[in-house]
TORKOL-4160 file (C-alpha; in steps of 0.2 Angstrom, whole numbers, padded with zeros to 4 digits, m for minus):
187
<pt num="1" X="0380" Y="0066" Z="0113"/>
<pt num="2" X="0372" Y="0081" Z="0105"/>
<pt num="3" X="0355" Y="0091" Z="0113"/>
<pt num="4" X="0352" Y="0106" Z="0108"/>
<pt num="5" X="0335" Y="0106" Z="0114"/>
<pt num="6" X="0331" Y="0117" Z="0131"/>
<pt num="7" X="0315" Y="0122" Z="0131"/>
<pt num="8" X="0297" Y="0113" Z="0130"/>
<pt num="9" X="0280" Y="0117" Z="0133"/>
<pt num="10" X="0267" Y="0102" Z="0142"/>
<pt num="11" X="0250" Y="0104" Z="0136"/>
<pt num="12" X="0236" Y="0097" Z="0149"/>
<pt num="13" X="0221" Y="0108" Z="0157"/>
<pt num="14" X="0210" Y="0101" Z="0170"/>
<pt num="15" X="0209" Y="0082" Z="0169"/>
<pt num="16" X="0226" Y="0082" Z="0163"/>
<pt num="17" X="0235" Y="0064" Z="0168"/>
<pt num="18" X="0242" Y="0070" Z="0185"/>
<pt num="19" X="0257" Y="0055" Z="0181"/>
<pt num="20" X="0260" Y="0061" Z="0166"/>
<pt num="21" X="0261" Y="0079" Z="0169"/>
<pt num="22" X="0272" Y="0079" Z="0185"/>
<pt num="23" X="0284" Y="0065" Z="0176"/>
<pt num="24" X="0284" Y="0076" Z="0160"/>
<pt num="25" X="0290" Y="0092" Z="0172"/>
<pt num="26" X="0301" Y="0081" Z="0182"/>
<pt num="27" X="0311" Y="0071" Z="0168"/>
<pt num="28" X="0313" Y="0086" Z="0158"/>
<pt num="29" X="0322" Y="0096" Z="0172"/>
<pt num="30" X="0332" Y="0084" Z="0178"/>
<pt num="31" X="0338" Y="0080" Z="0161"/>
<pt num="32" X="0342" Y="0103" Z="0161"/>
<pt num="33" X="0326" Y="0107" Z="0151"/>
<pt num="34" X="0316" Y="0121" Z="0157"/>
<pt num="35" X="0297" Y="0114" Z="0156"/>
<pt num="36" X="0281" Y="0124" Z="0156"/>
<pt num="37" X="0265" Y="0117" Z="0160"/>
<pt num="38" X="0252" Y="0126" Z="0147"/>
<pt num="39" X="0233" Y="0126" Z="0149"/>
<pt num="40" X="0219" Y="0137" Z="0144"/>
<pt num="41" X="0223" Y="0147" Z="0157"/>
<pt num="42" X="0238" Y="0152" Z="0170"/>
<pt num="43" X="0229" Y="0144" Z="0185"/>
<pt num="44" X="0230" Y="0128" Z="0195"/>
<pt num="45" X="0225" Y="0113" Z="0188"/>
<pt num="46" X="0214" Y="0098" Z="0195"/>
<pt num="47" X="0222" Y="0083" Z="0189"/>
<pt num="48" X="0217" Y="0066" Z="0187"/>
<pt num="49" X="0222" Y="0049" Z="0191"/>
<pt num="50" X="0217" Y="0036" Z="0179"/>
<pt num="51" X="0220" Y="0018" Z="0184"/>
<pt num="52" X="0217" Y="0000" Z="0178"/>
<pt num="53" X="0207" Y="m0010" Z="0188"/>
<pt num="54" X="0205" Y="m0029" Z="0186"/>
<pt num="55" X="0187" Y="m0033" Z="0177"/>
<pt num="56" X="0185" Y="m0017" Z="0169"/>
<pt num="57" X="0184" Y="m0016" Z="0147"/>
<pt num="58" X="0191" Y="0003" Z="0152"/>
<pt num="59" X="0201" Y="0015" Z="0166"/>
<pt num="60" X="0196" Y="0024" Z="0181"/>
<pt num="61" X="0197" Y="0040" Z="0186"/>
<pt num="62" X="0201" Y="0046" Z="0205"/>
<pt num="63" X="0205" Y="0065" Z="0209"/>
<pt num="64" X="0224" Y="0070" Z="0206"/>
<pt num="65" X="0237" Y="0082" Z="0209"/>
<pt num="66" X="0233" Y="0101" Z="0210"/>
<pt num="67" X="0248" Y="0107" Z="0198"/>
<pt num="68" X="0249" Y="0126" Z="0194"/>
<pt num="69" X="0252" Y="0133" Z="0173"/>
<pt num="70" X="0264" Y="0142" Z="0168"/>
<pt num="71" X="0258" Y="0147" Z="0154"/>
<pt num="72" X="0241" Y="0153" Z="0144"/>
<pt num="73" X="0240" Y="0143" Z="0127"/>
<pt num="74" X="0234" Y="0158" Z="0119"/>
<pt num="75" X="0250" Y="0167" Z="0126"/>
<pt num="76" X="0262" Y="0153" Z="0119"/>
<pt num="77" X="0272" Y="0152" Z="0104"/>
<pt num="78" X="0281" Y="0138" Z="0094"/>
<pt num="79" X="0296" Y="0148" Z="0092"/>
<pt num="80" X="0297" Y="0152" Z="0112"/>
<pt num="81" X="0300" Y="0132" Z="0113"/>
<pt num="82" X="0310" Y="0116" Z="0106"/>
<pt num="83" X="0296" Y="0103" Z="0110"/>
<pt num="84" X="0278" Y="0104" Z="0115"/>
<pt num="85" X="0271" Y="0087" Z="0123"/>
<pt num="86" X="0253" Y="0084" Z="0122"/>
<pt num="87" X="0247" Y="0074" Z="0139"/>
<pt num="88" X="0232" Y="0064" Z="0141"/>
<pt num="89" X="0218" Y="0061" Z="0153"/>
<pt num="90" X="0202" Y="0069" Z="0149"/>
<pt num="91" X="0209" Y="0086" Z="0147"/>
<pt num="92" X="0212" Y="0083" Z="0126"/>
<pt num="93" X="0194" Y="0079" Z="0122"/>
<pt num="94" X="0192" Y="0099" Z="0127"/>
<pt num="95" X="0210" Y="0106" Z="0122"/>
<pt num="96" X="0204" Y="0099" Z="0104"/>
<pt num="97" X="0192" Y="0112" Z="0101"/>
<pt num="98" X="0203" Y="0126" Z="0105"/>
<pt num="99" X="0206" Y="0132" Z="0088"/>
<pt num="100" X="0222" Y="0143" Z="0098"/>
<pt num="101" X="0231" Y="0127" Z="0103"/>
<pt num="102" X="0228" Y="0117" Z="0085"/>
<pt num="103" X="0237" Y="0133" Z="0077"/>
<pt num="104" X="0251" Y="0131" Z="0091"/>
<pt num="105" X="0254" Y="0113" Z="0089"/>
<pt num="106" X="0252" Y="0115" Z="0068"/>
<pt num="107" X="0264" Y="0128" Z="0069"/>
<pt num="108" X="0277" Y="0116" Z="0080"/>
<pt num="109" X="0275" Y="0102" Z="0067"/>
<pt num="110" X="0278" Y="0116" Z="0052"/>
<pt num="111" X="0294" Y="0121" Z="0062"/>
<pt num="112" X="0300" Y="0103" Z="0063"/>
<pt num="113" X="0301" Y="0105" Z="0080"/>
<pt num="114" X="0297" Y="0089" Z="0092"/>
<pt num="115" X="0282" Y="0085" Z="0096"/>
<pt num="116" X="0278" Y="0070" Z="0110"/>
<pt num="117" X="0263" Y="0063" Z="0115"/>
<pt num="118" X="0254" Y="0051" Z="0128"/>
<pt num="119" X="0238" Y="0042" Z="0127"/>
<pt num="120" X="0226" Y="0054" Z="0124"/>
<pt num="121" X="0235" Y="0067" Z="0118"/>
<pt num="122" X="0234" Y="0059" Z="0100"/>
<pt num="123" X="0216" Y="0067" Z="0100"/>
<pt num="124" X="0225" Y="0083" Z="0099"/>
<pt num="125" X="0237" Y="0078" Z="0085"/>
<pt num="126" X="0221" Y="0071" Z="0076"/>
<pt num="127" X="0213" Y="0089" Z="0079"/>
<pt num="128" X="0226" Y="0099" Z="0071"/>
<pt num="129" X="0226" Y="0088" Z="0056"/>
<pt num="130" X="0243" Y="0082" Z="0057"/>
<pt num="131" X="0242" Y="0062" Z="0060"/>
<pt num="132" X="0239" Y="0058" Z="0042"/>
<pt num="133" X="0252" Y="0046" Z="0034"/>
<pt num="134" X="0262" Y="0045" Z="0053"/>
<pt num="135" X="0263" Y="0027" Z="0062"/>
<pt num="136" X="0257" Y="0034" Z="0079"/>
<pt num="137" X="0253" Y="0025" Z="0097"/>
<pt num="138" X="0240" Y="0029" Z="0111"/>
<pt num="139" X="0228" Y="0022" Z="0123"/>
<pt num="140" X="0221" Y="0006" Z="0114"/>
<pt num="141" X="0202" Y="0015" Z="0113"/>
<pt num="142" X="0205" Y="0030" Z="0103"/>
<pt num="143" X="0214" Y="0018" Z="0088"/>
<pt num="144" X="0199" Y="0019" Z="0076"/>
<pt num="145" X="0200" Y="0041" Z="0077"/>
<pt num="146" X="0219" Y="0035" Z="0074"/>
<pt num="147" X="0216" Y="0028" Z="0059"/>
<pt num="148" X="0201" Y="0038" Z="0052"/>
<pt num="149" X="0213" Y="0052" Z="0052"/>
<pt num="150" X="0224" Y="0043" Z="0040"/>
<pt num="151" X="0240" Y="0037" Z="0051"/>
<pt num="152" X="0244" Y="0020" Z="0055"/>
<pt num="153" X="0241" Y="0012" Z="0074"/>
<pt num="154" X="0255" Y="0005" Z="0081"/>
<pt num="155" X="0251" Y="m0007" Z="0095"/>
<pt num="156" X="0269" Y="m0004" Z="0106"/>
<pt num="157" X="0270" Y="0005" Z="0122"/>
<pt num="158" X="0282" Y="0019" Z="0110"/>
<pt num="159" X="0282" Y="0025" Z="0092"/>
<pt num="160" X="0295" Y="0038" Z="0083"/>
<pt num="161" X="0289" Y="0044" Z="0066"/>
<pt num="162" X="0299" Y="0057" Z="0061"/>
<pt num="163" X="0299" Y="0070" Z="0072"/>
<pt num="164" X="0287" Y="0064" Z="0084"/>
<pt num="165" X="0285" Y="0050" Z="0097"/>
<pt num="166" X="0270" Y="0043" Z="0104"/>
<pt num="167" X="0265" Y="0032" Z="0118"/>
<pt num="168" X="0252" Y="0023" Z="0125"/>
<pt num="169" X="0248" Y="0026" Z="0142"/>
<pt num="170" X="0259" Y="0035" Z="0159"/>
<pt num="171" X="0263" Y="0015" Z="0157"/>
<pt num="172" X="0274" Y="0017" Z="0142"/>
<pt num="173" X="0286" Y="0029" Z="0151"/>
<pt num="174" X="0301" Y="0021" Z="0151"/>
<pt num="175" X="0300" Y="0015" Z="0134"/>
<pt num="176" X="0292" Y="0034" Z="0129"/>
<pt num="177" X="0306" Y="0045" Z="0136"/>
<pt num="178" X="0319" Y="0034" Z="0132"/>
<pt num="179" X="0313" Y="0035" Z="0115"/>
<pt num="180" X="0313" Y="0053" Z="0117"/>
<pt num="181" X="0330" Y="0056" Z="0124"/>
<pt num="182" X="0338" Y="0043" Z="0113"/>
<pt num="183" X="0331" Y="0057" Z="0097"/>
<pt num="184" X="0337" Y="0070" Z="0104"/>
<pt num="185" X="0355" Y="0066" Z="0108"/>
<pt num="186" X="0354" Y="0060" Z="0090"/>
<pt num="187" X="0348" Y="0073" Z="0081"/>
């Protein structure tokens, strides 16, 4: 069993996907990874909780976790980590704007490096203009900015293209990180 990979960053901000963030920190870590939480600042974050409730077309959102960053985006640098795992929540339809973070996670993707993400994260990948010609998953409502980017939607709870693998929702995560784990002992 071959990992050489020991270092990734988790992007998320305020709004992040509290699940996702503190599973991401904890999976890695126990697995011997060091993990830093990014955001747009090094500063404590308000996460979110989004659930499903019986009867709605679409989740809810309840106040999360406080969770503390590591790291300023603006301060990271693909060649500090191995991975970069881009987490959901409300926090991507902002991060997607920051022209900073685009560079980061192109510059990941040019490095061949491993890049994971969940729900809707994928509105970062679409951002950075790097989902085109990829089979990629994500929360089922943000499938048509899947395919007007040019990648094809995968309707599984886990999708490896390549190097990267993407899920649906803090639902998929056994499917996701097995999926995960599984390419890196392998490659």
């Amino acid at each position: 069993m071959k990992m050489t990979v020991s270092k990734i960053l988790i992007v998320t901000d305020d709004a992040g996907e509290s699940y996702e963030i503190m599973y991401a920190k904890h999976r890695f870590e126990e697995e011997g990874w060091t993990a830093h939480i990014g955001a747009t600042k090094k500063k404590r974050l308000n996460g979110v909780i989004h659930d499903f409730e019986p009867g709605w077309n679409t989740y809810i959102e309840r106040p999360g976790y406080l969770i503390e960053a590591d790291v300023a985006l603006g301060k990271a640098r693909a060649s500090d980590y191995d991975a970069v795992l881009l987490i959901g929540g409300r926090a991507p339809e902002f991060l997607r704007h920051d022209s900073k973070l685009l560079k980061l996670v192109r510059d990941f993707d040019k490095q061949g490096k491993w890049i994971f993400s969940v729900c809707h994260g994928i509105q970062i990948l679409i951002a950075a203009g790097i989902a085109g010609g990829r089979k990629l998953t994500c929360y089922c409502n943000i499938r048509f900015e899947v395919e007007q980017a040019g990648a094809m939607w995968v309707n599984k709870q886990s999708v490896v293209d390549r190097n990267f693998v993407t899920a649906q929702t803090w639902e998929s995560h056994p499917e996701f990180y097995r999926d995960i784990f599984n390419q890196l002992r392998d490659n």
